[in-house]
RODO-729177 format. One record per residue (C-alpha): x, y, z; residue in one letter. Coordinates in Angstrom, 3 decimals, decimal comma, always signed. Last residue first. Layout:
! residues N
{px:X; py:Y; pz:Z; rest:a}
...
***
This chain:
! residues 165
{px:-11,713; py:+4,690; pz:+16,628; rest:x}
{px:-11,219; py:+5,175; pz:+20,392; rest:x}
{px:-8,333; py:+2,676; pz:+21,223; rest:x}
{px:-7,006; py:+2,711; pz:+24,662; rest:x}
{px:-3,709; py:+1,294; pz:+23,732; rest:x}
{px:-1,383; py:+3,455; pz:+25,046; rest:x}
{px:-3,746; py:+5,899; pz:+27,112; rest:x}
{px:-4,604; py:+8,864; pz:+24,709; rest:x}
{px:-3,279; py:+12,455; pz:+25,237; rest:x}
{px:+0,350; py:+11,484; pz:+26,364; rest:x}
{px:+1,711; py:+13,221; pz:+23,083; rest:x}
{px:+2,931; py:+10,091; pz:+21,500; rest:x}
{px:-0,960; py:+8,337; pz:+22,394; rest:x}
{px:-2,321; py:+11,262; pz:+20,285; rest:x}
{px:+0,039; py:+10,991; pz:+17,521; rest:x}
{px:-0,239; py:+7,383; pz:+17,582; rest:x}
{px:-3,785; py:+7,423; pz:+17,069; rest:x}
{px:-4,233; py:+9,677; pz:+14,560; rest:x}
{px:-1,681; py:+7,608; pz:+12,862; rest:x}
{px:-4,134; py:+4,448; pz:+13,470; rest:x}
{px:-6,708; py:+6,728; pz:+12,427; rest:x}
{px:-5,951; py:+7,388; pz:+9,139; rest:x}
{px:-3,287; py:+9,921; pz:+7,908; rest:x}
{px:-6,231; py:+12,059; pz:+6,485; rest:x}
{px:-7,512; py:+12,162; pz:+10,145; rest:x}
{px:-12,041; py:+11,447; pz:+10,283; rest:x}
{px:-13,018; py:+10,923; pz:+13,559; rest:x}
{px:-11,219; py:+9,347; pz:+16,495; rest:x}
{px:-14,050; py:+9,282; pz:+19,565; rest:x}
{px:-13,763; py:+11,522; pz:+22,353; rest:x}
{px:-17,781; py:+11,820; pz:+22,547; rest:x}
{px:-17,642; py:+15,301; pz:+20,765; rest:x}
{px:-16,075; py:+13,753; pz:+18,316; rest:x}
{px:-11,853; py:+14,639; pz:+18,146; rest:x}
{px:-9,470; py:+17,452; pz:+17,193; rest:x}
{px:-5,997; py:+16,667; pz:+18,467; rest:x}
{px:-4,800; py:+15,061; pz:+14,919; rest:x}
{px:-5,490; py:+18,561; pz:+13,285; rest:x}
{px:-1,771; py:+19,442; pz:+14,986; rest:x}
{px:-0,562; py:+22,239; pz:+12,611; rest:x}
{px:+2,868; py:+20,880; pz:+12,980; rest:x}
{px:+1,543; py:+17,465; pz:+12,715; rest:x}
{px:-0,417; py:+17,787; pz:+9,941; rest:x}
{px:+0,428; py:+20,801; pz:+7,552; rest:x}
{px:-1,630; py:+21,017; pz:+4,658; rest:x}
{px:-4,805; py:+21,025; pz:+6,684; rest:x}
{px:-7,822; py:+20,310; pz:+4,181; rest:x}
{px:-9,574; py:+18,163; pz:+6,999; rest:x}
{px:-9,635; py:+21,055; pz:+9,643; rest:x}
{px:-11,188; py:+23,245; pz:+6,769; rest:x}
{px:-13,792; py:+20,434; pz:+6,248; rest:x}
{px:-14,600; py:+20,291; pz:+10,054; rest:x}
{px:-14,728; py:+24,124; pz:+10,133; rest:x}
{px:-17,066; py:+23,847; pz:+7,679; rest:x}
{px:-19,039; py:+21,119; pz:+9,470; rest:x}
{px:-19,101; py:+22,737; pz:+12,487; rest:x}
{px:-19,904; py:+26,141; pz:+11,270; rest:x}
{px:-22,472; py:+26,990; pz:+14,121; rest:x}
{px:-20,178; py:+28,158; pz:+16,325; rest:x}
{px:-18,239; py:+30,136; pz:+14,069; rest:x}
{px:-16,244; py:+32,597; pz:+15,834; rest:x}
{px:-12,526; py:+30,286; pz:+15,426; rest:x}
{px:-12,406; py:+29,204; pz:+19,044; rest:x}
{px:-16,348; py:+28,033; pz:+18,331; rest:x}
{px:-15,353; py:+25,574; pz:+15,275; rest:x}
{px:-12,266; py:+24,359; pz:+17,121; rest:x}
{px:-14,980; py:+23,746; pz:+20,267; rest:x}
{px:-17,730; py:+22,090; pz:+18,510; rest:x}
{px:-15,447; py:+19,873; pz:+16,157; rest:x}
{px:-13,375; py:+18,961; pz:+19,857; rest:x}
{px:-10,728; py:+19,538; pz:+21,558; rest:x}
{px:-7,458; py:+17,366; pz:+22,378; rest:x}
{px:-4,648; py:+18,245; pz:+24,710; rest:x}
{px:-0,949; py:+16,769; pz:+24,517; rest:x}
{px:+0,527; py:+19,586; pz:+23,206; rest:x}
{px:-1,139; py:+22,458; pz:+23,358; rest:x}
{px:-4,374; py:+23,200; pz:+20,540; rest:x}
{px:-3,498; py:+27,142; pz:+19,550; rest:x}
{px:-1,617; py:+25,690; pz:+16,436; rest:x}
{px:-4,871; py:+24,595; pz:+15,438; rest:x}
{px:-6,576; py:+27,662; pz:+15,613; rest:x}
{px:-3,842; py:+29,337; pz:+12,873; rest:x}
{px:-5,470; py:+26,150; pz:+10,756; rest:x}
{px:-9,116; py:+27,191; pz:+11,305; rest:x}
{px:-8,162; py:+30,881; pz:+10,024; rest:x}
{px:-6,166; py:+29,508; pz:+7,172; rest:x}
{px:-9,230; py:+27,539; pz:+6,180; rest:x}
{px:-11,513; py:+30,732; pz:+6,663; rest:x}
{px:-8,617; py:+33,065; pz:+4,126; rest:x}
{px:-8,461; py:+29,789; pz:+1,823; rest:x}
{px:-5,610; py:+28,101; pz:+1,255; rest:x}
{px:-2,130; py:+27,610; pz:+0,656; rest:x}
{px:+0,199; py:+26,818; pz:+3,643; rest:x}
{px:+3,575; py:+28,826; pz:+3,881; rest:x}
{px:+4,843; py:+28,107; pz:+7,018; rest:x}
{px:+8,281; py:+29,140; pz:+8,762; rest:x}
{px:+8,920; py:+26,720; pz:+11,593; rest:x}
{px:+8,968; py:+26,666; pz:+15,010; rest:x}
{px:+7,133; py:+23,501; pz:+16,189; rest:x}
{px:+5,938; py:+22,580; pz:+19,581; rest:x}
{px:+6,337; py:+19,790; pz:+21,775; rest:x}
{px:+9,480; py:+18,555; pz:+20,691; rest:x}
{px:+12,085; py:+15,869; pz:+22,261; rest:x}
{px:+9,403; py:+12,855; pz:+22,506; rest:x}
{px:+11,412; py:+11,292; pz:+19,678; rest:x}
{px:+8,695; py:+11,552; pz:+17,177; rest:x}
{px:+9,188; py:+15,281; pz:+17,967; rest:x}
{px:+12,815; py:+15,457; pz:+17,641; rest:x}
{px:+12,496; py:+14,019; pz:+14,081; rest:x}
{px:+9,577; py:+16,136; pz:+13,374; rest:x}
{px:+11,701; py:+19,705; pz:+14,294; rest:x}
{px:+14,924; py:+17,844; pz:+11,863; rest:x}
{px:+12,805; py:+17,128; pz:+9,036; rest:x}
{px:+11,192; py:+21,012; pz:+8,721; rest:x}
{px:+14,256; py:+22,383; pz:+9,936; rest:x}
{px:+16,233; py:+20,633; pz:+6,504; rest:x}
{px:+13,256; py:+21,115; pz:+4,445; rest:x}
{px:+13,665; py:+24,574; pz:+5,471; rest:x}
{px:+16,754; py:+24,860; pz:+4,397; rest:x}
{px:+16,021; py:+23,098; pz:+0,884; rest:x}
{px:+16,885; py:+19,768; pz:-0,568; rest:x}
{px:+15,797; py:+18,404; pz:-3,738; rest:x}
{px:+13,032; py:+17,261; pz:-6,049; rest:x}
{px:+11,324; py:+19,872; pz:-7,962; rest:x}
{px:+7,893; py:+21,599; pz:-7,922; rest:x}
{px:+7,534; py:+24,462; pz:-10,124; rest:x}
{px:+5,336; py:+22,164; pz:-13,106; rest:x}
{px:+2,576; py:+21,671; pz:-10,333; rest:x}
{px:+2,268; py:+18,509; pz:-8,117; rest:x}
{px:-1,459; py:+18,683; pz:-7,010; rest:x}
{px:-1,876; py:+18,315; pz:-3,182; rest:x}
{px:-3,535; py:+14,950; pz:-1,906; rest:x}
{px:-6,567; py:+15,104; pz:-0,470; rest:x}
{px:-7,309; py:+11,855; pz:+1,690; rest:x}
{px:-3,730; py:+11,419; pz:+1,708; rest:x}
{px:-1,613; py:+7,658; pz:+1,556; rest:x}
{px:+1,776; py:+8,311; pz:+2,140; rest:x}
{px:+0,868; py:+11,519; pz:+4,662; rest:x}
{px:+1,677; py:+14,554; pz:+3,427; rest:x}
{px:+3,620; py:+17,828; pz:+4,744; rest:x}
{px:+2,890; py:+20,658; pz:+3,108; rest:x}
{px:+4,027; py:+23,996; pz:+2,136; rest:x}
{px:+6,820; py:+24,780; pz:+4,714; rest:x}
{px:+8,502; py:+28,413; pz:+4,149; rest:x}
{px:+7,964; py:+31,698; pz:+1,983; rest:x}
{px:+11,658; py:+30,235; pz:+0,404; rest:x}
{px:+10,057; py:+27,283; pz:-0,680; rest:x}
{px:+8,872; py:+23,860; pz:+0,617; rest:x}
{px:+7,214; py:+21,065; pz:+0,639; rest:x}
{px:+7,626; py:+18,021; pz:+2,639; rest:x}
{px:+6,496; py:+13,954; pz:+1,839; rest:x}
{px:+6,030; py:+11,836; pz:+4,561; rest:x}
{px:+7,266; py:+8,092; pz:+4,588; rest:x}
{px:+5,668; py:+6,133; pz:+7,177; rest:x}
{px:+3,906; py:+6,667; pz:+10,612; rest:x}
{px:+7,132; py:+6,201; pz:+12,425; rest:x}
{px:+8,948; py:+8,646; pz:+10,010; rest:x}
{px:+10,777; py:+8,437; pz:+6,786; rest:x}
{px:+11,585; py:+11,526; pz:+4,612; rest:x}
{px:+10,433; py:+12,229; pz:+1,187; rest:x}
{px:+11,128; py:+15,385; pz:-0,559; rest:x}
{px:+10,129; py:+18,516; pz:-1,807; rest:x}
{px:+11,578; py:+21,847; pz:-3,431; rest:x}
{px:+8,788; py:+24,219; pz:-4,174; rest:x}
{px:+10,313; py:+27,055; pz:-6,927; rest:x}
***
């Protein structure tokens, strides 16, 4: 059974995921690739819902830099690869396409990588938000960039107001 629910955060509601294995997912209100509802989903409360809205809490209050949380993402054995890669990024750093997709042994699997990086289930806590063009630009966040944004400038890695999109 994956128990979910909607909680409210600065970059509006987020919906979270989760089972006994741990978090599932944790969607923006508007996702690029949303994750099919199946029949053993239900509404309600869950322990590590309860973590899971209490580590982002702290973090959107500048209390958390890192998350410690069971996870459970579902994917691919190269998109779970990308997405342990992620959670390598520190706090407050950003890399880019080129450098996530040569941290995971794929140099030349930009785009792959970059597709893998979009499919993250877990935003936030698997921070896809601090990979960026080459050039430092804001590409591609399934959020949108404004959220992308935020995130960044919350974690000190963007100048408030320095806008890159």
């Amino acid at each position: 059974m994956i128990f979910y629910q909607y909680i409210d955060s600065p970059v509006d509601p987020l919906l979270l995921a989760a089972s006994d294995e741990g978090l599932h997912l944790i969607e923006f209100h508007s996702p690029r690739h949303p994750m099919a509802r199946l029949p053993d989903w239900q509404e309600g409360d869950h322990a590590a819902l309860r973590t899971a809205r209490s580590q982002l809490e702290e973090y959107f209050a500048g209390k958390r830099r890192d998350f410690d949380l069971p996870l459970a993402p579902q994917g691919t054995t190269f998109q779970k690869e990308v997405w342990r890669t992620l959670a390598t990024i520190p706090y407050g750093e950003t890399i880019s396409y080129a450098q996530l997709a040569r941290r995971v042994g794929k140099p030349t699997a930009m785009r792959a990588v970059g597709a893998a990086n979009g499919r993250n289930p877990l935003p936030i806590v698997l921070p896809c938000h601090r990979v960026i063009g080459a050039d430092g630009s804001l590409t591609g966040f399934g959020g949108g960039l404004p959220t992308k944004q935020f995130l960044l400038e919350l974690e000190g890695a963007l100048p408030q107001g320095d806008l890159l999109i």
